[in-house]
C-alpha positions as CSV (number, residue, x, y, z in Angstrom):
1,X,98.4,-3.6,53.3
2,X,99.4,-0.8,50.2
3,X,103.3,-1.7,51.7
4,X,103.4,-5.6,50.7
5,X,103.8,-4.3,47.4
6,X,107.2,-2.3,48.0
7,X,110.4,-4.2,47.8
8,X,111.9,-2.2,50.6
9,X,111.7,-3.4,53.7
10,X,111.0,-0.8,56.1
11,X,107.7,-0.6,57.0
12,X,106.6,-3.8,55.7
13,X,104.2,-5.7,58.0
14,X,105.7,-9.2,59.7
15,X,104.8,-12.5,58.8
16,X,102.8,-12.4,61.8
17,X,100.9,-9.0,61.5
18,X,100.0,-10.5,57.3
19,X,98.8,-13.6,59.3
20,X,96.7,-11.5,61.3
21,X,95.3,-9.7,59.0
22,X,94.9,-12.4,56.7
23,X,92.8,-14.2,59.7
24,X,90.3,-11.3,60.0
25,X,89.7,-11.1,56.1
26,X,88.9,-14.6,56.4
27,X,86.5,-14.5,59.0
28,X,84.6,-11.5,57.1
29,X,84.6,-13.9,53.9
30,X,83.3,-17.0,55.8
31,X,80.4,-15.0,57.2
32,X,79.5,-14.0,53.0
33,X,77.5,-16.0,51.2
34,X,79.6,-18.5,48.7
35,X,79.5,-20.5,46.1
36,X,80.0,-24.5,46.2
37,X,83.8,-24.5,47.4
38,X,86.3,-26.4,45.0
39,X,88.3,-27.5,47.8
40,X,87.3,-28.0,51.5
41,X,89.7,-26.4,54.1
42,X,90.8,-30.0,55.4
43,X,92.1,-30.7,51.6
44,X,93.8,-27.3,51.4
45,X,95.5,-28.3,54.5
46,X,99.5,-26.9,53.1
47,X,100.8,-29.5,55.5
48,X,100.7,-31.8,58.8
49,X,99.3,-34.3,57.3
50,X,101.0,-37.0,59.2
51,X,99.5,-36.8,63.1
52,X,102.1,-38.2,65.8
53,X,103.2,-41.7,65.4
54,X,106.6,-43.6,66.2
55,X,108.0,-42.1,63.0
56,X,108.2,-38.5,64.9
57,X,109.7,-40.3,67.9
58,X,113.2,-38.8,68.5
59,X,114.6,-41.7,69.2
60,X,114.0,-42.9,65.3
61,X,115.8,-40.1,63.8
62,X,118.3,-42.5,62.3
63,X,116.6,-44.7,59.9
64,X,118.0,-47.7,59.0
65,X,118.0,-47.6,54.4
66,X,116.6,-50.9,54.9
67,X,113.8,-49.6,56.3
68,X,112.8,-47.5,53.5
69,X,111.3,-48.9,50.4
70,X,112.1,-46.8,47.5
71,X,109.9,-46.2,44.8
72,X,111.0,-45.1,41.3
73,X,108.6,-42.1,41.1
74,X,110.3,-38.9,41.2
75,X,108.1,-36.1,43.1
76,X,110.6,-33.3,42.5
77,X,114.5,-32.3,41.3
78,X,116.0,-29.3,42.0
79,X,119.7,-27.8,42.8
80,X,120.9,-30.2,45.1
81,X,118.9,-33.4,44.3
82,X,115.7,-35.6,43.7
83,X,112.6,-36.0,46.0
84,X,111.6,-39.7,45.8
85,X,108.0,-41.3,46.7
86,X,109.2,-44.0,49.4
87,X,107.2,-46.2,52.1
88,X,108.3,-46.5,56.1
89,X,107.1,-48.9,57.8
90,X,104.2,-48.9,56.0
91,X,103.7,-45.5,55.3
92,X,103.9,-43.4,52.4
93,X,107.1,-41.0,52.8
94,X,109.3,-38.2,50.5
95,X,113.2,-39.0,50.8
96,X,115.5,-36.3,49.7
97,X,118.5,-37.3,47.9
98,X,121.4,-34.8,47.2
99,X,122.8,-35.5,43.9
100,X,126.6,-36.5,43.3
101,X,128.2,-33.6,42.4
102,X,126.2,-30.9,44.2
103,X,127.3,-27.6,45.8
104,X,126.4,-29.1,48.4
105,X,128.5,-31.7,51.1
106,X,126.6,-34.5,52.6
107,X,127.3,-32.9,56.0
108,X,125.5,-29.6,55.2
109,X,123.1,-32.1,53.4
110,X,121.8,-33.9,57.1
111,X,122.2,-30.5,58.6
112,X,119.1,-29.2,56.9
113,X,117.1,-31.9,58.3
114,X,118.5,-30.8,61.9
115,X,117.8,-27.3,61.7
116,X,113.9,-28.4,60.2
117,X,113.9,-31.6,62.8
118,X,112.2,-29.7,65.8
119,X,110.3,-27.0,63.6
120,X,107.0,-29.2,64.2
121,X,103.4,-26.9,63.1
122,X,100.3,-27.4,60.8
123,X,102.0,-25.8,58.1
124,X,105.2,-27.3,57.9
125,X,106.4,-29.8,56.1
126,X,107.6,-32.7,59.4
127,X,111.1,-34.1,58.9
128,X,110.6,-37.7,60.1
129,X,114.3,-38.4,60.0
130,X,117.5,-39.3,58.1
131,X,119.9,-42.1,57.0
132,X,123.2,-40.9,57.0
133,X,125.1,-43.4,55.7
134,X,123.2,-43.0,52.3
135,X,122.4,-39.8,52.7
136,X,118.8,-39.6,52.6
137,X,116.3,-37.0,54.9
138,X,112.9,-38.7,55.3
139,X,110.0,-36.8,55.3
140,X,106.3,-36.7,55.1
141,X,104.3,-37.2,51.7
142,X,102.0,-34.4,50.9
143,X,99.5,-35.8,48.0
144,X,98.8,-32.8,46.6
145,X,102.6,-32.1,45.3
146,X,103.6,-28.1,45.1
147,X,101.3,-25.2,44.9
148,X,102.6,-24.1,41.7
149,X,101.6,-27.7,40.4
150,X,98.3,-27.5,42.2
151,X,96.9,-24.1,40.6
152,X,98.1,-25.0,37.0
153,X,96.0,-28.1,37.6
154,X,93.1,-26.4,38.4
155,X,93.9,-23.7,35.7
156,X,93.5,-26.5,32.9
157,X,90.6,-27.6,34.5
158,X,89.1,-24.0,34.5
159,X,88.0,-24.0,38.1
160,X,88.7,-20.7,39.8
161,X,89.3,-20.3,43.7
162,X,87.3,-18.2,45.9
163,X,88.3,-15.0,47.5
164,X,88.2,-17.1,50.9
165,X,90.2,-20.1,49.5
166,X,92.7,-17.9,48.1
167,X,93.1,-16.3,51.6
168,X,93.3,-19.4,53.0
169,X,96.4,-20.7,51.6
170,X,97.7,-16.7,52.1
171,X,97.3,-17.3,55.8
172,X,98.8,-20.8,56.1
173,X,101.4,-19.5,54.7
174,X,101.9,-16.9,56.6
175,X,101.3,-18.6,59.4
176,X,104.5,-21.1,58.6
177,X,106.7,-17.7,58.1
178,X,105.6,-16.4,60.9
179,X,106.4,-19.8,63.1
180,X,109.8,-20.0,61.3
181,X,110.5,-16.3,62.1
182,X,109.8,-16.8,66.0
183,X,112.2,-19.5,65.9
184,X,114.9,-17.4,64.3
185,X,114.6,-18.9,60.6
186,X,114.3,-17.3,57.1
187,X,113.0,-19.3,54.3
188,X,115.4,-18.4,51.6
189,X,113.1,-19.4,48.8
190,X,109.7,-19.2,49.7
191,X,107.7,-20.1,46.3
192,X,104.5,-21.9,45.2
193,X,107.3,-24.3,43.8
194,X,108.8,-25.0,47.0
195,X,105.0,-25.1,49.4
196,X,103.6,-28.6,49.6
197,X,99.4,-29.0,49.3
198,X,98.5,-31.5,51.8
């Protein structure tokens, strides 16, 4: 795996061939003796947390704003807008809002959440739906905010992951990269900034 380290991209392994990989590395550190983990596997889960419900139903891709109870707490901001904690019929959502202004239109805006609206895996972050008319894109809440949020937390707390852990969310992620490559997709930013812990 020497030619992860090489910014060129010939003869770099796939997504999938680092997800394989990954997946044999783990099963030689399960089989080791460990500490107590910090984390269980189910709680490092990078996404999927939501199972199927009427929210993934295609026939309630349009949400009515009504519908949608917004709360004031902001998850995340970035280039094109705010990620706001919200409730759907009774569950706990994230709505994406493009800020006025962006270089971004509203059209391109719902488009995003039609090229991610079929993408369903483990790993990926589910697109429940969108309001157009506001324009909002409704998708699931991941508790444990971004990666990059998640290992500074347990950096102040001085808690150190395992070799296995540590492979773990390697091979989820791979394993979302790999899914999005087989459907034709690049992930333009992939960052512990921009991965969601379940």
């Amino acid at each position: 795996m020497q030619e992860c380290w090489s910014f060129e991209a010939v003869g770099r392994p796939s997504f999938a061939q680092l997800s394989s990989f990954l997946d044999d590395h783990s099963e030689e550190e399960s089989n080791a003796p460990r500490r107590n983990p910090v984390i269980s596997r189910q709680e490092m889960a990078l996404a999927y947390s939501m199972k199927q419900s009427h929210l993934q139903n295609p026939e309630n891709w349009e949400i009515d704003p009504i519908d949608i109870k917004m709360n004031e707490e902001v998850l995340g901001k970035g280039h094109f807008g705010e990620v706001y904690k919200a409730s759907l019929h009774g569950r706990i959502v994230a709505v994406k809002t493009i800020k006025p202004g962006a270089p971004m239109t509203e059209e391109q805006f719902i488009k995003e959440a039609e090229t991610t609206r079929f993408l369903s895996h483990e790993n990926i972050v589910r697109t429940i739906g969108v309001c157009s008319y506001k324009p909002y894109i409704v998708i699931e809440f991941l508790p444990g905010g971004s990666l990059k949020k998640y290992l500074n937390n347990l950096n102040v707390r001085n808690i150190t992951l395992s070799p296995t852990e540590n492979l773990e969310i390697a091979r989820q992620i791979a394993c979302a990269m790999t899914h999005l490559e087989k459907n034709n997709y690049i992930h333009r930013d992939l960052a512990a900034r921009n991965i969601l812990v379940g």
